[in-house]
C-alpha positions in Angstrom: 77.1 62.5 83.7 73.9 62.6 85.4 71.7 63.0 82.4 68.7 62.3 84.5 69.0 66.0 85.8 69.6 67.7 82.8 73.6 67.8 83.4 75.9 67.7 79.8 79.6 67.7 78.7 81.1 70.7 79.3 84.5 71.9 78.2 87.1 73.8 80.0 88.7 76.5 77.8 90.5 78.7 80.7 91.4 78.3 84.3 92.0 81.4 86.0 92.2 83.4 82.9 94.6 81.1 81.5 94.3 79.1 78.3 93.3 75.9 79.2 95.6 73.6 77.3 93.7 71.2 75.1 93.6 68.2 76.6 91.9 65.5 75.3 90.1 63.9 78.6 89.4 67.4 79.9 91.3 66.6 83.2 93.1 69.3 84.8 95.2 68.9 87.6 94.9 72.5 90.1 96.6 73.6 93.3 93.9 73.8 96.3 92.3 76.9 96.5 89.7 79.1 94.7 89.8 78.6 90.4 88.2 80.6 88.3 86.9 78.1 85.4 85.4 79.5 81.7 83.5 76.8 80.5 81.6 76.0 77.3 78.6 73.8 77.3 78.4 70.7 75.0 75.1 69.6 75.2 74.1 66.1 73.8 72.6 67.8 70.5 70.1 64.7 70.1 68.1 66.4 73.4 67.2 69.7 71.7 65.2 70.5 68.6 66.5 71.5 65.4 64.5 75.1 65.8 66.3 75.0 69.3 69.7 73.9 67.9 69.9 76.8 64.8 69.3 79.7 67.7 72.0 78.1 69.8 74.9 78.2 67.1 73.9 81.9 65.4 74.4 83.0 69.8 77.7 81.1 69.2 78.3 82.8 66.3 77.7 86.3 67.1 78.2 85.9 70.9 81.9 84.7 70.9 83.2 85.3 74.5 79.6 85.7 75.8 78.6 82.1 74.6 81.3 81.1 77.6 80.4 81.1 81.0 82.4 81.3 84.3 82.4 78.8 87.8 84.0 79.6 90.6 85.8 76.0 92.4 87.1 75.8 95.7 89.9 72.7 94.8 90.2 70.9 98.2 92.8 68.9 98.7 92.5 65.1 97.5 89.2 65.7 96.0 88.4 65.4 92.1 85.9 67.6 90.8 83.4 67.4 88.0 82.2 69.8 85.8 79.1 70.0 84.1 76.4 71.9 81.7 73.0 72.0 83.4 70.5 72.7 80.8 67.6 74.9 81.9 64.4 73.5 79.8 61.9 76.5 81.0 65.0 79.0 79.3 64.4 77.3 75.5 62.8 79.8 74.0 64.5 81.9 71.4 65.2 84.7 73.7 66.3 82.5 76.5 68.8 80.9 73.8 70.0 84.3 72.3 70.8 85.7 76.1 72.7 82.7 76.9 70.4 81.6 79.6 69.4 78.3 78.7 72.6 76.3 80.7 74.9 76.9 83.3 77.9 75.5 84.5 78.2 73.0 87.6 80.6 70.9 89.6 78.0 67.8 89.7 80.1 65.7 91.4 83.3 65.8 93.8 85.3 62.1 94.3 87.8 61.4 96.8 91.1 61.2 94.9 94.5 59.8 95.9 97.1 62.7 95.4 99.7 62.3 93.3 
């Protein structure tokens, strides 16, 4: 995870409106073609203050679904994809945090794969 530019753990909790089952890597297998992801960011907690860290948990609180953001993927064929949460510094401030505009989500990286 490329750290370096501001790119976090994120967590995949639907594909395609699906429940994404829970699995422990985060690696989900897809057919090629256009996925509709709804990821939640999981920010390395040690990079944020603790002023910064309360306003993100009461949006989590009262912002349920909200707190969750969509990325569209275009799975090609043979290629791994991965998914990240790019934190926004400029968007820290309280209002920032309580509109959900301090991340997003990103596909950081795509690696050649074997299929299976």
């Amino acid at each position: 995870m490329p750290e370096s530019e501001d790119i976090y753990s994120a967590r995949i909790t639907r594909i395609d409106g699906d429940s994404a089952s829970s699995v422990r890597d985060n690696r989900h297998q897809l057919p090629v073609g256009r996925h509709t992801l709804t990821v939640s960011e999981a920010i390395d907690a040690n990079r944020l203050s603790t002023a910064q860290l309360t306003q993100m948990r009461k949006m989590k609180k009262f912002a349920h679904a909200d707190a969750y953001k969509q990325l569209v993927v275009e799975v090609k064929p043979g290629v791994s994809h991965r998914i990240g949460a790019r934190l926004h510094r400029d968007r820290l401030d309280t209002l920032s945090i309580k509109n959900n505009a301090y991340w997003e989500p990103v596909v950081w990286e795509e690696v050649a794969q074997s299929c299976p």
